[in-house]
DONU-588202 format. One record per atom (N, C-alpha, C): residue number from 0; residue in one letter; atom name; x, y, z. Coordinates in pm, 1 decimal, always signed. Each point is the difference from the previous one (the first is absolute). Last residue first. Layout:
residues N
SITE pos code site       xx       yy       zz
SITE NUM    a   CA        X        Y        Z
...
***
This chain:
residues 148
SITE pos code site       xx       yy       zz
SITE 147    x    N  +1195.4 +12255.0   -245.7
SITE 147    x   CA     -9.5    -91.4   +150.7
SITE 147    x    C   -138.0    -50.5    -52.0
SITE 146    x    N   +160.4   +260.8   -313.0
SITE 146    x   CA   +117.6   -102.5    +38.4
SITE 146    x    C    -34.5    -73.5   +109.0
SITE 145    x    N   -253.6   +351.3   -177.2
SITE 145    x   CA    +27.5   -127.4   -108.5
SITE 145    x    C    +69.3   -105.2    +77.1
SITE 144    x    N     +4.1   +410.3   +196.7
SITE 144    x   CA   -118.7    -49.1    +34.4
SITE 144    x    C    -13.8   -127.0    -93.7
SITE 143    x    N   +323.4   +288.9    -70.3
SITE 143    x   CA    +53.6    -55.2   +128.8
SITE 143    x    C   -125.4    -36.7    +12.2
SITE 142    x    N    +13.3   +164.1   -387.2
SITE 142    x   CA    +55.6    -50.1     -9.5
SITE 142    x    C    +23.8   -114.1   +137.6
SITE 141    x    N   -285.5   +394.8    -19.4
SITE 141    x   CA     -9.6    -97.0    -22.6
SITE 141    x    C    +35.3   -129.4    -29.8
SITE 140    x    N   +204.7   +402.1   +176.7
SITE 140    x   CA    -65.4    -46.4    +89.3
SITE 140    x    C    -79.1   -135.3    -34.2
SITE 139    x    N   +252.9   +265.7   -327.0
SITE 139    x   CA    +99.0    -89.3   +123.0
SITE 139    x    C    -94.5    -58.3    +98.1
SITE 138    x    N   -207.6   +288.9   -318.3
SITE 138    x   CA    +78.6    -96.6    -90.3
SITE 138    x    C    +50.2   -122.7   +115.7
SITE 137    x    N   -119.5   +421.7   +165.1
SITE 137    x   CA    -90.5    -74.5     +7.5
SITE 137    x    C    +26.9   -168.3   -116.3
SITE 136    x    N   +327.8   +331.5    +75.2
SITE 136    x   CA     -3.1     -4.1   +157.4
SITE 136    x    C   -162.6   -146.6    -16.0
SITE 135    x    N   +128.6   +239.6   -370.1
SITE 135    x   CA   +107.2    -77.5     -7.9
SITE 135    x    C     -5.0    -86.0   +158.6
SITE 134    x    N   -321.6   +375.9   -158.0
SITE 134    x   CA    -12.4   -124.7    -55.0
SITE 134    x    C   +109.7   -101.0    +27.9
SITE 133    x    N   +146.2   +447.5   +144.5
SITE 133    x   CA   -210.1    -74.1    +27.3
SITE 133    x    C    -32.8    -99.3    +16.7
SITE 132    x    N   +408.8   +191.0   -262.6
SITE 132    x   CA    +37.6     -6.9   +176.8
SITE 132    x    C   -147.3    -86.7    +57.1
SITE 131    x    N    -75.6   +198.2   -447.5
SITE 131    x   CA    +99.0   -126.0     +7.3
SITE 131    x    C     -1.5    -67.6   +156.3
SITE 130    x    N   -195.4   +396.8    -27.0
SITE 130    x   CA    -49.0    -88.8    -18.7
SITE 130    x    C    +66.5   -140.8    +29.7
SITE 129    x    N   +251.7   +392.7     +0.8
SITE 129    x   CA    -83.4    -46.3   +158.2
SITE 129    x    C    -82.2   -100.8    -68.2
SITE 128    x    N   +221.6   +135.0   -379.3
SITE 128    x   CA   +102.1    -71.3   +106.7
SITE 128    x    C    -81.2    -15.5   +142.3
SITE 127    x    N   -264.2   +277.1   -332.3
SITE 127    x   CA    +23.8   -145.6    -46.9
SITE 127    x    C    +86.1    -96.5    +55.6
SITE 126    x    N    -47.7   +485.4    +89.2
SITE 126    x   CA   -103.5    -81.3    +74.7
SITE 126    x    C     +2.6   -113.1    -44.5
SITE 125    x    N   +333.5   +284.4   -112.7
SITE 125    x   CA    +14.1   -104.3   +158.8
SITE 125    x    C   -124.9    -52.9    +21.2
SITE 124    x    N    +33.4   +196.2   -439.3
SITE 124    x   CA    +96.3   -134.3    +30.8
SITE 124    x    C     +4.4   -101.8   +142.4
SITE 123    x    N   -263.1   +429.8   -129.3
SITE 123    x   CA    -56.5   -149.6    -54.8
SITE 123    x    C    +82.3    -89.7     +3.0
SITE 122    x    N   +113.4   +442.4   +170.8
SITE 122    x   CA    -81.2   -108.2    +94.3
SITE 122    x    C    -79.0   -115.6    -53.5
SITE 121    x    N   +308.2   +317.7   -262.2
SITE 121    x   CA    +82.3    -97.0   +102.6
SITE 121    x    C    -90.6    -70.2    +82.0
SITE 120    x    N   -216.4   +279.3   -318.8
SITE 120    x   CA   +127.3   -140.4    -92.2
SITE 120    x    C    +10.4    -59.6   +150.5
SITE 119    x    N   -248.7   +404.3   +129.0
SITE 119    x   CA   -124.7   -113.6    -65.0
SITE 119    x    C   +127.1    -94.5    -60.0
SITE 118    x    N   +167.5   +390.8   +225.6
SITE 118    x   CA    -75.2    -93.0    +59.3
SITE 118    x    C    -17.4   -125.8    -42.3
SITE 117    x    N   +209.4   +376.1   -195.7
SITE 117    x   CA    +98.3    -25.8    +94.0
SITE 117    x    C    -93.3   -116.8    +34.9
SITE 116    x    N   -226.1   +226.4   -335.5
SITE 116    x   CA   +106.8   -101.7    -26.4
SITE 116    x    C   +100.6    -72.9    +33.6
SITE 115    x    N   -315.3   +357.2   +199.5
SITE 115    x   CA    -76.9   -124.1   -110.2
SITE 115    x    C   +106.8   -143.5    -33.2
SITE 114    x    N   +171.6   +422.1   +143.2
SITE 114    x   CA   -126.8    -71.6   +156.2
SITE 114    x    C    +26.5   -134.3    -49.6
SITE 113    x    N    +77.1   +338.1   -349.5
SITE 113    x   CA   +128.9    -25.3    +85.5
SITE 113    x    C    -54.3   -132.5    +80.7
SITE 112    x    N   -320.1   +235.7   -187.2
SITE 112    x   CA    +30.4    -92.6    -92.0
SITE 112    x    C   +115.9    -59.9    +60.2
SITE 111    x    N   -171.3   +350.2   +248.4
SITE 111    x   CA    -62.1    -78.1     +2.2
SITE 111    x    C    +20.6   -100.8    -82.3
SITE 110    x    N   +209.3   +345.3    -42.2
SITE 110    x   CA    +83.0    -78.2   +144.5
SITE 110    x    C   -133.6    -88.3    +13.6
SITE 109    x    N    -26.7   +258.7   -394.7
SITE 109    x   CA   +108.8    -43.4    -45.1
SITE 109    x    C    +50.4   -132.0   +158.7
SITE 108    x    N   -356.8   +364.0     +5.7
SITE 108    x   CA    -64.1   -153.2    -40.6
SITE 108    x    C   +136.8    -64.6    -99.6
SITE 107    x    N    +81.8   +357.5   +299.3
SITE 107    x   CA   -152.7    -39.9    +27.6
SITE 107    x    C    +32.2   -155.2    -90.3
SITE 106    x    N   +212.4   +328.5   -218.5
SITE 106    x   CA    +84.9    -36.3    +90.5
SITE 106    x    C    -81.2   -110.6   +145.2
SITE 105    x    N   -241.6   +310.1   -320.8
SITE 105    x   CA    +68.7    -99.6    -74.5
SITE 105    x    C   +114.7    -80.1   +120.6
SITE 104    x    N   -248.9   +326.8   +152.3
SITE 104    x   CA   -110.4    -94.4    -43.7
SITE 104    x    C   +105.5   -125.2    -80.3
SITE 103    x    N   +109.6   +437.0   +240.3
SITE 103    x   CA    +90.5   -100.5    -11.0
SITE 103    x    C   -139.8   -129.0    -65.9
SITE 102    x    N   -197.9   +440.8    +36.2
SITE 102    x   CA   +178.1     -4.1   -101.8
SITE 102    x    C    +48.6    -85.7    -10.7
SITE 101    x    N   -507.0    -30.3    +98.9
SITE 101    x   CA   +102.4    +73.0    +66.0
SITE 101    x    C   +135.7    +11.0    -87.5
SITE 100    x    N   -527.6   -315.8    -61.2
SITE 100    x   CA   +130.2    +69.3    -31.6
SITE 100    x    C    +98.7    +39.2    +82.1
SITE  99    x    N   -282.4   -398.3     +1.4
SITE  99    x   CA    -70.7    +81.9    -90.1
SITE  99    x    C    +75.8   +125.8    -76.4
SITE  98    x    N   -103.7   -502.4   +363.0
SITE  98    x   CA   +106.8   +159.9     +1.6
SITE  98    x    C    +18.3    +13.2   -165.7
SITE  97    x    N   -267.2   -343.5   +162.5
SITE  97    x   CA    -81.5   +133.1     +9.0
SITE  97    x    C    +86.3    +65.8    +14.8
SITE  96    x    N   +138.0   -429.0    -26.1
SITE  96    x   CA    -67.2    +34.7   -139.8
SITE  96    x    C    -64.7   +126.8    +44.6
SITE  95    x    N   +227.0   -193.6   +330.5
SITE  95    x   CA    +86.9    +78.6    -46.6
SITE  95    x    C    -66.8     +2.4   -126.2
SITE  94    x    N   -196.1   -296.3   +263.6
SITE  94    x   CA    -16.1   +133.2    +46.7
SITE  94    x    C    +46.0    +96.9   -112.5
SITE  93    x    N    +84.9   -431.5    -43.4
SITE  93    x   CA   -174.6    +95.2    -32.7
SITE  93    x    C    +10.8   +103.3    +38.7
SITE  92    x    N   +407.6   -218.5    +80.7
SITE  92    x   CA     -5.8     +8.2   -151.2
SITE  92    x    C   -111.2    +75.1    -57.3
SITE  91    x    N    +48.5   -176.7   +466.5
SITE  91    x   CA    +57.2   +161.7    -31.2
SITE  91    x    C    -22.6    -15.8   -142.9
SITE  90    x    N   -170.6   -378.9   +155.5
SITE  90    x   CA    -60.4    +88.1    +61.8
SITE  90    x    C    +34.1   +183.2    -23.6
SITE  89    x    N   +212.8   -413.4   -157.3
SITE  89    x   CA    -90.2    +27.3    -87.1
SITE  89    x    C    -49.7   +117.2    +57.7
SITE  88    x    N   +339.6   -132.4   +302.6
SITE  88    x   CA    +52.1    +55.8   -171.2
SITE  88    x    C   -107.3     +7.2    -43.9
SITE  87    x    N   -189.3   -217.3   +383.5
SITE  87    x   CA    +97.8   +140.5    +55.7
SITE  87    x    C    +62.7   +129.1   -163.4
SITE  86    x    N    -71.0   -506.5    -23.7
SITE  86    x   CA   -109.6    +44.8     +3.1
SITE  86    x    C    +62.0   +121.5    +17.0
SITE  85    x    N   +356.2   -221.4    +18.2
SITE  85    x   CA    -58.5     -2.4   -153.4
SITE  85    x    C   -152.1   +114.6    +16.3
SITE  84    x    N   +203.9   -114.2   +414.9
SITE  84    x   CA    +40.0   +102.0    -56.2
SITE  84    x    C     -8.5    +20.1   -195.1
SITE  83    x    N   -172.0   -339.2   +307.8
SITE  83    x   CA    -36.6   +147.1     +8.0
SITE  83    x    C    +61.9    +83.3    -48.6
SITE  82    x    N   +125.8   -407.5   -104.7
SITE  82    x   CA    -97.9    -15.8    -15.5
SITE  82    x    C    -92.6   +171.3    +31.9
SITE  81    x    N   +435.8   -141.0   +158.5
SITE  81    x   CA    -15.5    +18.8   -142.6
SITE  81    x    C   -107.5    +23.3    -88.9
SITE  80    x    N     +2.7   -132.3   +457.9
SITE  80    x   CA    +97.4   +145.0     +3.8
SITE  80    x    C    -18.4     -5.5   -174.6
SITE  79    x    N   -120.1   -407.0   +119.7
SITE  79    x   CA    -87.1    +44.7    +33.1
SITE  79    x    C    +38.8   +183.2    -23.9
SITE  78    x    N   +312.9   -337.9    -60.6
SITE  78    x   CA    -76.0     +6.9    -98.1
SITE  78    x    C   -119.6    +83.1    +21.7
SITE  77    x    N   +314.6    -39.5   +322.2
SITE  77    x   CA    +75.0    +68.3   -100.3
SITE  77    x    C   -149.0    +48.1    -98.1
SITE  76    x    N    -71.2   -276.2   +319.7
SITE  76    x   CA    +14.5   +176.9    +72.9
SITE  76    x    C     +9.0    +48.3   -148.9
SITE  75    x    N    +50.9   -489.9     -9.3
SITE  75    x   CA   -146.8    +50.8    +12.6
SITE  75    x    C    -20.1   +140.9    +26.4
SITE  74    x    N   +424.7   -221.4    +21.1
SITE  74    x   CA    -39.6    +29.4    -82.4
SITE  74    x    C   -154.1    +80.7    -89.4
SITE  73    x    N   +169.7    -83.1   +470.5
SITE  73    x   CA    +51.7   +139.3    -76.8
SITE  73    x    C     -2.7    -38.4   -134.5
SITE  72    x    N   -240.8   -369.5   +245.4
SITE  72    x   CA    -37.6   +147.9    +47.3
SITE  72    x    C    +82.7   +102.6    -49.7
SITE  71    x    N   +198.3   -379.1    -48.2
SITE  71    x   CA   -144.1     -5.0   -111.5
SITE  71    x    C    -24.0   +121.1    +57.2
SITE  70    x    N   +350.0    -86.8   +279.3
SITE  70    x   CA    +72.0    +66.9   -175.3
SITE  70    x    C   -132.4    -36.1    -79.5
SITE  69    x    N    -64.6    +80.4   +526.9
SITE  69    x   CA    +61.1   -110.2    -78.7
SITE  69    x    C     +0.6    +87.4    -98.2
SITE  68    x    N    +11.5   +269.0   +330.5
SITE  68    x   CA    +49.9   -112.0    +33.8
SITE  68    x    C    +14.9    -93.3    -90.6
SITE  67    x    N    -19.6   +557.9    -68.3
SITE  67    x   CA    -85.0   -113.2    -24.3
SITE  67    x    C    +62.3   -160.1    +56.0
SITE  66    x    N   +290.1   +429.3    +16.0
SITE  66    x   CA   -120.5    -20.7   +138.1
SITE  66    x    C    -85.7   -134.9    -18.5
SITE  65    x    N   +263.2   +152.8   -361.8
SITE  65    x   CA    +79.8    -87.8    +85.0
SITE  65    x    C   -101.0    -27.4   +113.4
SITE  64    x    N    -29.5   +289.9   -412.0
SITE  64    x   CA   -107.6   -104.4    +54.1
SITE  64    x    C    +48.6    -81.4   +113.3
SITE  63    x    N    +53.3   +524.9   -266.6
SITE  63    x   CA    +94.2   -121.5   +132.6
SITE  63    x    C    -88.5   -124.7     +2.1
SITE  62    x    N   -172.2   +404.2   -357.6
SITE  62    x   CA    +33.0    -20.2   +139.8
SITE  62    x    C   +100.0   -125.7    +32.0
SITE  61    x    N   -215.9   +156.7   -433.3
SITE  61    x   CA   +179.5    +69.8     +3.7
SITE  61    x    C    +16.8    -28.2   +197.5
SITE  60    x    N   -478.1     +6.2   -172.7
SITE  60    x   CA    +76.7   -122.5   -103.5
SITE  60    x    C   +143.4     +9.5    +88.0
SITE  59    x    N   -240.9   +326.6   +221.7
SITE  59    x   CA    -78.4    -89.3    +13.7
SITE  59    x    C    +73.5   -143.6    -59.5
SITE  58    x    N   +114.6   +448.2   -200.6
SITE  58    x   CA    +16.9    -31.5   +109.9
SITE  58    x    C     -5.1   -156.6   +103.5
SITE  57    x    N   -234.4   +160.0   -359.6
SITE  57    x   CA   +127.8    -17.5    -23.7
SITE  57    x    C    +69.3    -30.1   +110.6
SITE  56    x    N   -412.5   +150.4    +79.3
SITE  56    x   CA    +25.6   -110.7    -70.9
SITE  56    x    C    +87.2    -51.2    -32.4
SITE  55    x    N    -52.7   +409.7   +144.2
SITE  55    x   CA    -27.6    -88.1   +105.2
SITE  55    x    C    -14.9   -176.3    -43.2
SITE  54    x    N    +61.7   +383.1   -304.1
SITE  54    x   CA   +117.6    -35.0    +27.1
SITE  54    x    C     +2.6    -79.9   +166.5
SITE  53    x    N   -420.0    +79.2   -264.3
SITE  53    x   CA    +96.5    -52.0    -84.7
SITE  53    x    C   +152.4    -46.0    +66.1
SITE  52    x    N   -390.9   +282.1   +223.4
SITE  52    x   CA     -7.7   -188.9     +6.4
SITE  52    x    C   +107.9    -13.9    -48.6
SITE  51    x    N    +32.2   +420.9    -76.1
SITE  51    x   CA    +78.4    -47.8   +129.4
SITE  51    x    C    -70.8   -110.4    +18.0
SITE  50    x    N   -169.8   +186.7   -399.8
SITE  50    x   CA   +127.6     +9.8     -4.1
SITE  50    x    C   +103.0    -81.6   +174.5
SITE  49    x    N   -467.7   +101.6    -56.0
SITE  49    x   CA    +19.1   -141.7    -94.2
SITE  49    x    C   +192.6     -7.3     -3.7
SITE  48    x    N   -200.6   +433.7   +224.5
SITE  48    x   CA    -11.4   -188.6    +66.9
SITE  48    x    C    -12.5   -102.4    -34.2
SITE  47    x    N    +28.4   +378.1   -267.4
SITE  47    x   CA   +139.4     +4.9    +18.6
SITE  47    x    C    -18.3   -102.5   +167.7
SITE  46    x    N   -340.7    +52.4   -353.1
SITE  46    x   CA   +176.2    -33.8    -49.3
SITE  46    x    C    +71.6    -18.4   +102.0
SITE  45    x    N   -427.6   +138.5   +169.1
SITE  45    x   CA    -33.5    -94.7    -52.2
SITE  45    x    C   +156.4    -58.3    -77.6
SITE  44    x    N    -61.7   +415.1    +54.5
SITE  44    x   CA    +32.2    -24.3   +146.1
SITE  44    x    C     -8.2   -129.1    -48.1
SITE  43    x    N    -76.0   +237.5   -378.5
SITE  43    x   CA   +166.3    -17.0    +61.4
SITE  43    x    C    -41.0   -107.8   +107.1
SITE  42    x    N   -438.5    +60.4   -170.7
SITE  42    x   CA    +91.7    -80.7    -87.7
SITE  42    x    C   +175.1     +0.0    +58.7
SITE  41    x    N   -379.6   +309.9   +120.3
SITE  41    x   CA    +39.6   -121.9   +101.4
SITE  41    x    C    +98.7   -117.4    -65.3
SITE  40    x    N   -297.1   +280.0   -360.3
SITE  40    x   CA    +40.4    +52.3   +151.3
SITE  40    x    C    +10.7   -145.4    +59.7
SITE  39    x    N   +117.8    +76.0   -495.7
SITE  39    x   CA   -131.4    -21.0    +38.2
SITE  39    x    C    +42.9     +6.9   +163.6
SITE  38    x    N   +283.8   +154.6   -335.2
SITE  38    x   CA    -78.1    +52.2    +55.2
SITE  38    x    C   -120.5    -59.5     +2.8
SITE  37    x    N   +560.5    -22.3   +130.6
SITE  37    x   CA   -150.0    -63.1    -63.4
SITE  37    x    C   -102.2    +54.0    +15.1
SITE  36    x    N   +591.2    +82.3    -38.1
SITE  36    x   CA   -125.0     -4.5    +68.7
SITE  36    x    C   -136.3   -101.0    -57.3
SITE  35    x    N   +588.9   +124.8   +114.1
SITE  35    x   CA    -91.0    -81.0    -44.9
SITE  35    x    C   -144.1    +26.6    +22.7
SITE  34    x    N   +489.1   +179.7   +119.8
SITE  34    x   CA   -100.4    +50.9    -64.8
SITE  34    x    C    -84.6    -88.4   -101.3
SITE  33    x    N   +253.3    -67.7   +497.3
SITE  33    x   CA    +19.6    +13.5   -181.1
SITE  33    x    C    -95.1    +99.7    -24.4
SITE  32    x    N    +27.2   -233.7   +466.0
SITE  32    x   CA    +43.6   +108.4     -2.4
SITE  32    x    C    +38.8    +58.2   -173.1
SITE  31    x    N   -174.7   -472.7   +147.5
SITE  31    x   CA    -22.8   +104.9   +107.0
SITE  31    x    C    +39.6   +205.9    -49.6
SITE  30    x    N    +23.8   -393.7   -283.4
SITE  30    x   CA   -109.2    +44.4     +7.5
SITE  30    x    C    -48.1    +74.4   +134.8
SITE  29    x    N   +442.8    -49.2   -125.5
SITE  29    x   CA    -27.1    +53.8   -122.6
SITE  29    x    C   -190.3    -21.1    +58.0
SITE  28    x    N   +269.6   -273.0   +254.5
SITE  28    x   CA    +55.1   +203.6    +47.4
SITE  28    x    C    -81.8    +61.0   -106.9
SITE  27    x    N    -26.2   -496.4    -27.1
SITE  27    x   CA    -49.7   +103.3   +112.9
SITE  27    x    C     -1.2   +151.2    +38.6
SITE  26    x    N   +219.4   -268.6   -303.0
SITE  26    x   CA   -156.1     +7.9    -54.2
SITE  26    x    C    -43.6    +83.6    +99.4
SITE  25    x    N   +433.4    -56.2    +67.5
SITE  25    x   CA     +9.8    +87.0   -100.4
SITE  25    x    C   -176.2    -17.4    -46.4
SITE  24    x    N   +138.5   -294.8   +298.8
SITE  24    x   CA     +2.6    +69.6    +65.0
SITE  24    x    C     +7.2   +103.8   -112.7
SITE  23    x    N    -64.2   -438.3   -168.9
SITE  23    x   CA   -129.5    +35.6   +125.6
SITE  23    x    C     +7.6   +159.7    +21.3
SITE  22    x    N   +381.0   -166.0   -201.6
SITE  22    x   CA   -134.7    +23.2   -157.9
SITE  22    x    C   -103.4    +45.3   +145.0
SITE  21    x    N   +381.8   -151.2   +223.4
SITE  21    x   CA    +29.6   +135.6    -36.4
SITE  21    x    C   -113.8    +36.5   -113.3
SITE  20    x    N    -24.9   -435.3   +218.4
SITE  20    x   CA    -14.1   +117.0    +60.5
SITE  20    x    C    +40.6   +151.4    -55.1
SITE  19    x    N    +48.0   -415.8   -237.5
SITE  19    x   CA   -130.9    +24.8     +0.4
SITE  19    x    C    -47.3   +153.1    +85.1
SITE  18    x    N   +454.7   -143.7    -47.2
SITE  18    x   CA    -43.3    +74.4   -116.4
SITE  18    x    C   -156.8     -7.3    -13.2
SITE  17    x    N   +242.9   -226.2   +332.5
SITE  17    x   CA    -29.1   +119.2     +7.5
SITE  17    x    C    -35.1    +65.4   -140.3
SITE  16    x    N    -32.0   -417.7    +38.5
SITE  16    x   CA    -95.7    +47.8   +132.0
SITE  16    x    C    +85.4   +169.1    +10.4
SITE  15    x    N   +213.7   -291.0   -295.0
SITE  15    x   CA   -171.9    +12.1    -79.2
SITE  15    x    C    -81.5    +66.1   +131.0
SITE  14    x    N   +410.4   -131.3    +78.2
SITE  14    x   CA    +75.3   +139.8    -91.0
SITE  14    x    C   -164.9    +31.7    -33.6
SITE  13    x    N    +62.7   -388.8   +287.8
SITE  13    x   CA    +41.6   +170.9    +91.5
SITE  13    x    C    -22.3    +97.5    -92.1
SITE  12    x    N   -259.1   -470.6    -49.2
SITE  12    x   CA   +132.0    +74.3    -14.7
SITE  12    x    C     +6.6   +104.9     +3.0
SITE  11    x    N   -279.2   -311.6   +313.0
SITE  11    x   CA     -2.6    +50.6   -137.5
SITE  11    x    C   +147.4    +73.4    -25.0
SITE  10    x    N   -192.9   -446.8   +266.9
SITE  10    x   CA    +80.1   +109.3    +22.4
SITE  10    x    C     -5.3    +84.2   -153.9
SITE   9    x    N   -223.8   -388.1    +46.6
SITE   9    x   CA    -87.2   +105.6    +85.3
SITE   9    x    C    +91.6   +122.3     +5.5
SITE   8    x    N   +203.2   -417.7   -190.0
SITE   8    x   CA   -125.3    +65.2    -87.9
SITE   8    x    C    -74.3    +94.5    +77.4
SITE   7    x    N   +387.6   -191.3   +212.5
SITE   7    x   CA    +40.7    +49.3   -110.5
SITE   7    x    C   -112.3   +115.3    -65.7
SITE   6    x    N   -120.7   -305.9   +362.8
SITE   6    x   CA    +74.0   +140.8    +48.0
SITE   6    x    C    +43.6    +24.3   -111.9
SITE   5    x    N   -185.8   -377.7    -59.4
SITE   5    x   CA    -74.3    +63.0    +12.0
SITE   5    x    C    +26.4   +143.5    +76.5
SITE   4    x    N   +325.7   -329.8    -79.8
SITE   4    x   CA    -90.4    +19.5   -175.3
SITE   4    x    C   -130.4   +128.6    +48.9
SITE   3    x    N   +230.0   -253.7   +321.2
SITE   3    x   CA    +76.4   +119.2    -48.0
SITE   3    x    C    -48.5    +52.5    -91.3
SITE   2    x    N   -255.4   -312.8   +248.4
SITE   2    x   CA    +36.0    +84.0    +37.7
SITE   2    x    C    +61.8   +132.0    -44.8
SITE   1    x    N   -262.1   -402.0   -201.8
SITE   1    x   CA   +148.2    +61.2     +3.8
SITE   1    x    C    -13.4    +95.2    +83.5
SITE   0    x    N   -391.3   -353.9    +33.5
SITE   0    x   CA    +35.2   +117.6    -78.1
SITE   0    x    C   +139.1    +45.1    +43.1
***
């Protein structure tokens, strides 16, 4: 496996990792401190620790893999990081079906669509390039087993 190829594709781009962080950190503030509510009970508290998995997640994707020694293992991080944090997104999406009203209600579910659309395009690409990356490593291995 490429070494470089595989620091390229794990490395995310600076401009998409923060603009994830700033949608995270404006969700965050708005269900911490907005005027969002729900009235079936426990429903916020429940948002707003769906809300900090979310950006523990993010997070999590947007890390350093360099520590990882070989380049399958940070591809495997990557994909795996992606993977929760897809889950993690459905997980807030439910939740956030029990916010109901407050003033900023509309604004609420304008940064949740925000989320939505920062996430789910770009990680079907990288998850299709770690694949690639995957398969290409196992492609090669058989190839080299043909041969001898």
């Amino acid at each position: 496996m490429d070494a470089e190829a595989v620091r390229k594709s794990v490395t995310l781009d600076p401009q998409w990792a923060n603009e994830l962080k700033q949608a995270w950190l404006a969700l965050m503030e708005l269900t911490v401190w907005g005027d969002v509510k729900s009235t079936r009970l426990g429903a916020m508290g429940k948002l707003r620790k769906k809300t900090l998995d979310l950006g523990e997640k993010l997070k999590s994707l947007a890390a350093d893999r360099e520590w990882i020694p070989h380049p399958r293992e940070r591809v495997k991080n990557a994909l795996g990081s992606s993977f929760n944090l897809r889950d993690s997104l459905l997980q807030l999406e439910r939740a956030a079906k029990d916010v109901d009203g407050g003033s900023e209600l509309a604004s609420f579910s304008q940064l949740m669509i925000r989320l939505h659309t920062l996430i789910v395009p770009p990680l079907e690409i990288l998850e299709n390039q770690w694949a690639t990356l995957l398969d290409s490593q196992y492609q090669d291995e058989d190839q080299e087993e043909d041969q001898e």
